[in-house]
PALO-839537 format. One record per residue: y, x, z negated of N, C-alpha, C, CB in turn; residue in three letters. Coordinates in steps of 0.05 Angstrom, whole numbers, plus 5000, padded with zeros to 4 digits. Glycine has a CB too. Example, Ala and Ser with C-alpha at 12.3 -4.5 7.8 and 13.67 -1.06 7.14 Angstrom:
2
488652644844491052464844493452644844491152264819ALA 495552574858497952734857500152584843498852824886SER 
This chain:
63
485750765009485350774980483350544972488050754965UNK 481550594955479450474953479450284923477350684958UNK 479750064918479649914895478550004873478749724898UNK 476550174872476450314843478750434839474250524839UNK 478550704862480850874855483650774841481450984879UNK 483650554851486450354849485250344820487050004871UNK 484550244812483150054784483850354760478249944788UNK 482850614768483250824743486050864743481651134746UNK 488650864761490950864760491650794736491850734778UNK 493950814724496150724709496550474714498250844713UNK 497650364711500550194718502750254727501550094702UNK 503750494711506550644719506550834747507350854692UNK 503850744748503351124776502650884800498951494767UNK 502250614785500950404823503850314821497450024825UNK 505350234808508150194817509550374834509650194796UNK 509150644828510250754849508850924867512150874841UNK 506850864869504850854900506150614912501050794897UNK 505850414903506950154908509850224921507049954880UNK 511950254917513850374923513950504952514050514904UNK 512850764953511550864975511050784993510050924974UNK 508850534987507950505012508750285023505650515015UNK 510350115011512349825023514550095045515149554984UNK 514950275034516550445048514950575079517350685027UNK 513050645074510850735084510650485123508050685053UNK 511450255106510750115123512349915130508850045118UNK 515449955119517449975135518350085158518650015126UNK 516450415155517350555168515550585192517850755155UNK 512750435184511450455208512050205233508450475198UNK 513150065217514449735239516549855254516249395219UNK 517950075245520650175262518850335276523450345247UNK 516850475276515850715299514150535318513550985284UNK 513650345302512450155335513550045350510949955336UNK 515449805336517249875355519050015371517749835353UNK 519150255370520050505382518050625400520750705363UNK 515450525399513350635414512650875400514050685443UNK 512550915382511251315375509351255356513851595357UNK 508851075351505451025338502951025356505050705324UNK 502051245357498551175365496751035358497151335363UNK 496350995332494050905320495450725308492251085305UNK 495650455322497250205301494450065273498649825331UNK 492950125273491150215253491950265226490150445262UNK 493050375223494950475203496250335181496950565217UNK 498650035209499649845201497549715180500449695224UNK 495149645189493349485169492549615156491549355175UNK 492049865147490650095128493449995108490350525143UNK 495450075104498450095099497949765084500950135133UNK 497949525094498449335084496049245066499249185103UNK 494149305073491549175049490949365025488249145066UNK 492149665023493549945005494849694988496250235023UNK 496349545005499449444983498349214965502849295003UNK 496349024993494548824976493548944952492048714991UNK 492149164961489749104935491349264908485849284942UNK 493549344908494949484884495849214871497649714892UNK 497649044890498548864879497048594862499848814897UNK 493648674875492748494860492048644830490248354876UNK 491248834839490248954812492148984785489349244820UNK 495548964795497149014773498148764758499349164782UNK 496748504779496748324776495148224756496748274793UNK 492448244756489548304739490748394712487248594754UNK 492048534713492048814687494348674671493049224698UNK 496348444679497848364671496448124658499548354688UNK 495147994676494147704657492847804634491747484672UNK 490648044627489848174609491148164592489548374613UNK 
């Protein structure tokens, strides 16, 4: 997900993308460790998704 895209969001709709994908990537720490992730790729796609929402709702708050 790409920081504009993030930026036309809501607030109410990146909260629960946000949501999602802390889930998202709970769930990908249990499949690695389990071995059934191929592309651990993912893990970091998954965590910088969560960065850049969190900065942006962050942004929209000091506003």
């Amino acid at each position: 997900m790409k920081a504009k895209e993030v930026r036309e969001k809501k607030s109410e709709e990146l909260k629960t993308i946000l949501q999602e994908k802390r889930i998202e990537l709970c769930q990908l720490r249990f499949d690695i460790k389990a071995n059934q992730v191929q592309n651990h790729q993912q893990l970091k796609t998954v965590k910088r998704d969560i960065a850049r929402i969190e900065t942006i709702l962050k942004e929209s708050k000091e506003q």
